[in-house]
KOLBA-253195 format. One record per residue (C-alpha): residue in three letters; x, z, y. Coordinates in Angstrom, 1 decimal. Each point is the difference from the previous one (the first is absolute). Example, Ala and Ser with C-alpha at 12.3 -4.5 7.8 and 13.67 -1.06 7.14 Angstrom:
# residues 2
<pt 'ALA'; <12.3; 7.8; -4.5>> <pt 'SER'; <1.4; -0.7; 3.4>> 
# end
This chain:
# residues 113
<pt 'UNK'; <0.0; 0.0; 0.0>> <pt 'UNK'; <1.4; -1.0; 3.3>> <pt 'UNK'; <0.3; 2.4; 3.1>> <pt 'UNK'; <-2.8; -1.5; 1.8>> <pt 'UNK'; <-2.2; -0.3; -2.9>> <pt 'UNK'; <0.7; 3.8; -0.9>> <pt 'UNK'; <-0.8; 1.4; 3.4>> <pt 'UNK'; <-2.3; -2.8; 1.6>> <pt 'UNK'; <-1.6; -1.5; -3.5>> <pt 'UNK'; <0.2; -2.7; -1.6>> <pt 'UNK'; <-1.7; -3.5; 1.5>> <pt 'UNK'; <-2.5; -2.3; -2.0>> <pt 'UNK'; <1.5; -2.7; -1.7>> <pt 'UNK'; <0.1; -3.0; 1.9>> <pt 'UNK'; <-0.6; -3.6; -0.4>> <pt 'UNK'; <0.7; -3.5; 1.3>> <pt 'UNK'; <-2.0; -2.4; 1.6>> <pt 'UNK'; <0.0; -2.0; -2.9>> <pt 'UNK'; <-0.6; 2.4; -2.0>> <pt 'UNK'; <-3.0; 1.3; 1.9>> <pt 'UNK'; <-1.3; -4.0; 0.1>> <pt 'UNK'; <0.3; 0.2; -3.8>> <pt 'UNK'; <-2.0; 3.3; -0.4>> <pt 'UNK'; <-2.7; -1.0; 2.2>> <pt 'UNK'; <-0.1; -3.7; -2.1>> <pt 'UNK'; <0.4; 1.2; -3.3>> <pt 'UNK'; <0.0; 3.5; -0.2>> <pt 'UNK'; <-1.8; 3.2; 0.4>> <pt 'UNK'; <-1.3; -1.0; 3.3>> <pt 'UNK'; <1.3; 2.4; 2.2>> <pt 'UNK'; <-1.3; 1.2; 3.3>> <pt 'UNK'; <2.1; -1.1; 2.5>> <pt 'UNK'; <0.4; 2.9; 3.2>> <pt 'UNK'; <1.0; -1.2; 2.9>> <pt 'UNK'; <0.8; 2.6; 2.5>> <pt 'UNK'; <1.1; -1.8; 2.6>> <pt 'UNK'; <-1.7; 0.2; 3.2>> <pt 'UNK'; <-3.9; -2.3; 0.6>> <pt 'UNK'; <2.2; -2.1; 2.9>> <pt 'UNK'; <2.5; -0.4; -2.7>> <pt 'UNK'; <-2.4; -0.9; -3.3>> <pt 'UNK'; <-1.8; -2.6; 2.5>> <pt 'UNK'; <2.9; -1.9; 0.1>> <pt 'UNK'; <0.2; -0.5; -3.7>> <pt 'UNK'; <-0.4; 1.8; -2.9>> <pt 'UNK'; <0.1; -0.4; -4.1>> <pt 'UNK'; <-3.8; -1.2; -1.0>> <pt 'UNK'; <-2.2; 2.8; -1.2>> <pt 'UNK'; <2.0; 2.8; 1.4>> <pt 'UNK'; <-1.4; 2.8; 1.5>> <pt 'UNK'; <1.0; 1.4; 3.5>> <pt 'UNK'; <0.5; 3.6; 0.1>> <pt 'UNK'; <3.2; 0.7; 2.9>> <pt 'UNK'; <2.6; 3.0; -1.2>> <pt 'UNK'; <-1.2; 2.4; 2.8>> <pt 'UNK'; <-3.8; 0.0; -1.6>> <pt 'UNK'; <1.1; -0.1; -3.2>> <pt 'UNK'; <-0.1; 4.1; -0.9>> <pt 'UNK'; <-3.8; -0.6; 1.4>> <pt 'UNK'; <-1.0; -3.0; -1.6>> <pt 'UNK'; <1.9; 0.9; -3.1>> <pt 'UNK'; <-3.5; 0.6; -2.2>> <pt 'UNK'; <-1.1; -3.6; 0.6>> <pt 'UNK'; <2.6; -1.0; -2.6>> <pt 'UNK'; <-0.3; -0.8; -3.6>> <pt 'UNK'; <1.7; 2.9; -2.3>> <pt 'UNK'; <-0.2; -2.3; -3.0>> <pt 'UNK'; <1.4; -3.2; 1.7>> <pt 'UNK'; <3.8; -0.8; 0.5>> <pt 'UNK'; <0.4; -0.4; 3.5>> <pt 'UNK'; <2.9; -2.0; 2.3>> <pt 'UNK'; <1.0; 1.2; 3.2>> <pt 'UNK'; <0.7; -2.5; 2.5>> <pt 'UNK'; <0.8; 0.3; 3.9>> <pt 'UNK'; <2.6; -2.1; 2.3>> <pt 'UNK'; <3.5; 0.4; -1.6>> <pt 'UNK'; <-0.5; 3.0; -2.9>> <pt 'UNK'; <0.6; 2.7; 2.5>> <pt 'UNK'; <-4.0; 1.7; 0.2>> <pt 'UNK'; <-0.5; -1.4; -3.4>> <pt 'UNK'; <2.8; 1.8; -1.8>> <pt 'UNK'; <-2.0; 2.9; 1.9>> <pt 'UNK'; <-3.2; -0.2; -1.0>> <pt 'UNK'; <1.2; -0.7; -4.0>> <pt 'UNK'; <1.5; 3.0; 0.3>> <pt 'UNK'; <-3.2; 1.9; 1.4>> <pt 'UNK'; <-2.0; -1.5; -2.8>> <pt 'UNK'; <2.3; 0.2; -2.8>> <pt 'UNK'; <-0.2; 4.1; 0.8>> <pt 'UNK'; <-3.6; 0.0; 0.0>> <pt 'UNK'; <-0.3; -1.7; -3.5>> <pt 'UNK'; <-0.5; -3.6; 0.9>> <pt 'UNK'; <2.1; -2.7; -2.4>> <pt 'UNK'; <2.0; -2.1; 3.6>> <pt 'UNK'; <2.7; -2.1; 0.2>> <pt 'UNK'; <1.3; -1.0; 3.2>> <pt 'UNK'; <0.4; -3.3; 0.9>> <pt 'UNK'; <4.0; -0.7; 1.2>> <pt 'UNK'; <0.3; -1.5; 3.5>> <pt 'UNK'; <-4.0; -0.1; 0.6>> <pt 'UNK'; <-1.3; -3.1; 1.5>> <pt 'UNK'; <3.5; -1.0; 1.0>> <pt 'UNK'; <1.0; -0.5; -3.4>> <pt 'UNK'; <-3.7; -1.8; -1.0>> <pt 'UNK'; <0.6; -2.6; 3.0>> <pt 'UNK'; <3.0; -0.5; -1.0>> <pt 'UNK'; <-0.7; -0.7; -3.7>> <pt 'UNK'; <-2.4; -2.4; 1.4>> <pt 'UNK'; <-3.3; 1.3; -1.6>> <pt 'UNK'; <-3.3; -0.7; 1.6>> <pt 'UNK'; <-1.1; 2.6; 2.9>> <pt 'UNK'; <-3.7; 0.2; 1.6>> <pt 'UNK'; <-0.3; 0.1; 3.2>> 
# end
């Protein structure tokens, strides 16, 4: 266990963009979080996802699935590494998506504007 992990806890595993496209094609069907900001989600965002930004998350953390996997997803992986690790404490089966809509534009899968 790493000094970070020991005193701060452990993160939820993370995943890649393409690995998050393959999930939501092919997989379990994930939930996809965004918790990026409505200004920021308006400008694009992964199909089906749900808008919930970090700072209401603690509020809005009940209108969640508890039996769904669920992806984080914000800007660059910063909030979403957050919020997976808010969830993965309460129970919830996360993974955090690695460098958050950067990373999907980048891999150059579809966004919905």
């Amino acid at each position: 266990m790493g000094f970070f992990s020991k005193w701060f806890g452990a993160g939820a595993p993370s995943l890649t963009a393409a690995e998050v496209n393959e999930k939501l094609k092919f997989g379990k069907h994930p939930l996809v979080l965004d918790v990026r900001q409505p200004d920021e989600y308006r400008l694009g965002h992964i199909a089906g996802s749900k808008l919930i930004p970090l700072n209401e998350l603690h509020r809005r953390m009940k209108e969640l699935p508890q039996g769904r996997e669920i992806v984080c997803v914000c800007a660059s992986g910063s909030r979403s590494a957050s919020a997976a690790k808010t969830l993965a404490k309460e129970g919830y089966t996360v993974f955090d998506m690695q460098g958050g809509m950067l990373a999907w534009r980048r891999a150059k899968l579809p966004v919905q504007k």
